[in-house]
N, C-alpha and C positions, 0 to 999 in steps of 0.2 A: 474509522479510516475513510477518505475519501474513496469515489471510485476512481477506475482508470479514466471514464471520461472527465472528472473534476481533475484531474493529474492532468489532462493534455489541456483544460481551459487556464489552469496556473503558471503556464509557460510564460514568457515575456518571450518576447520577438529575440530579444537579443543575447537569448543568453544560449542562443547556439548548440538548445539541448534537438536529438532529433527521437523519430518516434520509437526506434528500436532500443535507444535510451532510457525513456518514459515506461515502457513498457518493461524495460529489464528490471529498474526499481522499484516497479510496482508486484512486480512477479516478488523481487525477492523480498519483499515490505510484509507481503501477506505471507509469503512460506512459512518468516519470522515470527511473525502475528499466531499460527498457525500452530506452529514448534511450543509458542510460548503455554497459549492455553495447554495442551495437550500434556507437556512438564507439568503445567501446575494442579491441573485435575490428576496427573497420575503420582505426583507428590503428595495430594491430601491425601489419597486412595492407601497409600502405603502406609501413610501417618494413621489412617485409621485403624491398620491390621497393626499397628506399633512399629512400624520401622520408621522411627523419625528423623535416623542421618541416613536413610538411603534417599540418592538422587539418582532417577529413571531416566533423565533428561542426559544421561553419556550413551544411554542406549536406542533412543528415539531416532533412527534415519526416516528417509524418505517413503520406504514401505510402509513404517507404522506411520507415518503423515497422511497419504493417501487413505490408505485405512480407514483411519480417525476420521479426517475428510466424508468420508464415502458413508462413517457410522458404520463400517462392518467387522467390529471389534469384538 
C-alpha cells in the first residue's frame, strides 16, 4: 500500500480532492488493510483448533484492531 505521502503526490491539480480527503481514505484504506489481516490470522487460528465455519471477523471492532496493532493480544 502506498504511504500517505505517495497518496498526496498522485493527486492531479484538478481533481479537486483536498487534504482532509486524502487523509480520510488513507485512514480508512489501512483500518481496512488492518481488519482484513487480523480476520484472516484469527480465521486460520480457529481453523486449527477445528472450527472451520466459524468467522471471528463479526466480532473484531476497533479495540481488538488497536490491540492487534499494538501486538498486545
Amino acid at each position: 500500500m502506498p504511504s500517505l505521502k505517495d497518496k498526496f503526490l498522485e493527486v492531479e491539480p484538478c481533481t479537486n480532492f483536498d487534504a482532509l480527503q486524502i487523509v480520510g481514505e488513507y485512514i480508512i484504506e489501512k483500518t481496512l488493510e488492518l481488519k482484513q489481516e487480523a480476520c484472516q490470522q484469527a480465521t486460520s487460528i480457529f481453523a486449527d483448533l477445528g472450527l472451520e465455519n466459524f468467522e471471528p471477523c463479526m466480532f473484531i471492532d476497533e479495540e481488538f484492531l488497536e490491540a492487534y496493532k499494538n501486538r498486545d493480544l
